[in-house]
C-alpha positions in Angstrom: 0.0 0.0 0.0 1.1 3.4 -0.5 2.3 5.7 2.4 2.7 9.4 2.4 3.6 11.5 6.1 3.9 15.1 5.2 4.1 17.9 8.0 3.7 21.8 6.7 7.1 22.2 6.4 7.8 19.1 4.1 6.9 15.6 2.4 9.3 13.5 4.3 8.3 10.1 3.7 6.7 8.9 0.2 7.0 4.8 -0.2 5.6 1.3 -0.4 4.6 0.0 3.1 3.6 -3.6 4.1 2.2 -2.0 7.6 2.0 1.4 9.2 1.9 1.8 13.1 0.1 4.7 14.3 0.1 6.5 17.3 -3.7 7.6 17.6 -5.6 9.1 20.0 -7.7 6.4 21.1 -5.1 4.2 20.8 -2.3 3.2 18.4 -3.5 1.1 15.3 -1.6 -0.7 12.5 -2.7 -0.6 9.3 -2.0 -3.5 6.7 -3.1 -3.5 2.8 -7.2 -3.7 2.7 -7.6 -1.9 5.8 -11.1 -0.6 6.1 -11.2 3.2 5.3 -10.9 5.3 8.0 -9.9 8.7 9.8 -7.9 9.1 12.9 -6.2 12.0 14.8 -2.7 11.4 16.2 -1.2 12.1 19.2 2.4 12.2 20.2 4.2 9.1 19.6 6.5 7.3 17.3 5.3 6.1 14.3 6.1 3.3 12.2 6.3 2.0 8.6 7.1 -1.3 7.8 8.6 -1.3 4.0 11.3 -3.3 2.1 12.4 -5.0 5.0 12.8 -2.6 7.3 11.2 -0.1 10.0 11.1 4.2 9.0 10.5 5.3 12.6 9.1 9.1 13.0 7.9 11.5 15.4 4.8 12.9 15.6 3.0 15.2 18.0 -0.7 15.5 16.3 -2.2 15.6 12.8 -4.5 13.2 11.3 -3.9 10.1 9.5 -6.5 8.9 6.7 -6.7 5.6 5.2 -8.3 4.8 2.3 -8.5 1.6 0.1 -5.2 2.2 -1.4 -3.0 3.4 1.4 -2.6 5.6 4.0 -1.8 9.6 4.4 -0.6 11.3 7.4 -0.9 15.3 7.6 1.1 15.2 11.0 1.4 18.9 13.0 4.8 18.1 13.3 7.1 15.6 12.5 10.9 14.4 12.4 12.3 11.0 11.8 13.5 9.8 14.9 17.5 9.3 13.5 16.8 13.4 13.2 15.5 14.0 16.5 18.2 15.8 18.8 17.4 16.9 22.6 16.6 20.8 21.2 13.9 19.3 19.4 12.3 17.3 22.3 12.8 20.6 24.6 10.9 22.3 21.7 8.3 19.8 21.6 7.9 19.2 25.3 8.0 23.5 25.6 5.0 23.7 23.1 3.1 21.1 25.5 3.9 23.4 28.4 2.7 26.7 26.8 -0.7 24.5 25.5 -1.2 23.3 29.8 -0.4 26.6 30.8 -2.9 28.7 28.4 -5.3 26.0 29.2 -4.9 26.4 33.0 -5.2 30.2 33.0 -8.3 29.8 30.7 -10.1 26.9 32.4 -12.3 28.3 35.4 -15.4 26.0 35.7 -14.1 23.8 32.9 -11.3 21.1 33.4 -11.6 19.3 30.2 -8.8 21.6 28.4 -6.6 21.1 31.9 -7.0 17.6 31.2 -6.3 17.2 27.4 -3.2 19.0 28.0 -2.1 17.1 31.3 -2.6 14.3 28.9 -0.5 15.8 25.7 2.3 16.5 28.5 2.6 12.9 29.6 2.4 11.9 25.8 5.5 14.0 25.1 7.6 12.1 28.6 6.4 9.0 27.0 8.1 10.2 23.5 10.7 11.4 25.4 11.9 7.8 27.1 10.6 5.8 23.8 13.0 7.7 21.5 15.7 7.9 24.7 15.8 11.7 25.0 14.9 13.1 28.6 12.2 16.0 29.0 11.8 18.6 31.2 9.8 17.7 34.2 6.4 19.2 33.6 5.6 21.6 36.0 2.0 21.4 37.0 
């Protein structure tokens, strides 16, 4: 099947995969050839893609991912193969994740659901973080 991850800076994986492993919000998924159509969002993780006998690791911190009946697309926010990623780039990403629980703590009177949804991209990012073996920043909530 054909696999495509582009971010808005670049295209930076185009190929034939025999599986794709994706970090998705509910859960991560793999998706093999005939995989029934479908649209996920992503949330930080690594993901994979199986193709000519060997694994393309990147890593993502949101986007979407759509699959259709001849492959699979992924419009990822951000993304970096994780041979590129160096410990500025993790400091960046985990610093976004602060700034998104801090706005959401300041703006969150009666409403905890965006304190929670970014408590919850925070401990995505640690979990990048040791998966990828880069350290973050301890988050400080």
């Amino acid at each position: 099947m054909q696999f495509d991850l582009v971010s808005p800076e670049r295209e930076l994986a185009s190929m034939e995969a025999a599986a794709v492993q994706i970090p998705g919000a509910d859960g991560d998924m793999t998706v093999m050839a005939d995989h029934a159509p479908t649209i996920t969002t992503l949330r930080p993780g690594v993901l994979r893609v199986e193709a000519g006998g060997s694994t393309h690791e990147y890593v993502v911190t949101g986007g979407f991912a759509e699959i259709g009946t001849q492959g699979v697309s992924v419009l990822a926010e951000r993304a970096v193969a994780k041979g590129d990623m160096t410990q500025d780039d993790m400091d960046a990403m985990f610093d976004e994740a602060q700034e998104v629980y801090d706005r959401a703590k300041q703006a969150a009177q009666n409403d905890p659901g965006p304190v929670d949804d970014a408590v919850k991209l925070m401990a995505d990012m640690v979990a990048v973080g040791s998966e990828i073996g880069l350290s973050t920043k301890q988050p400080n909530l």
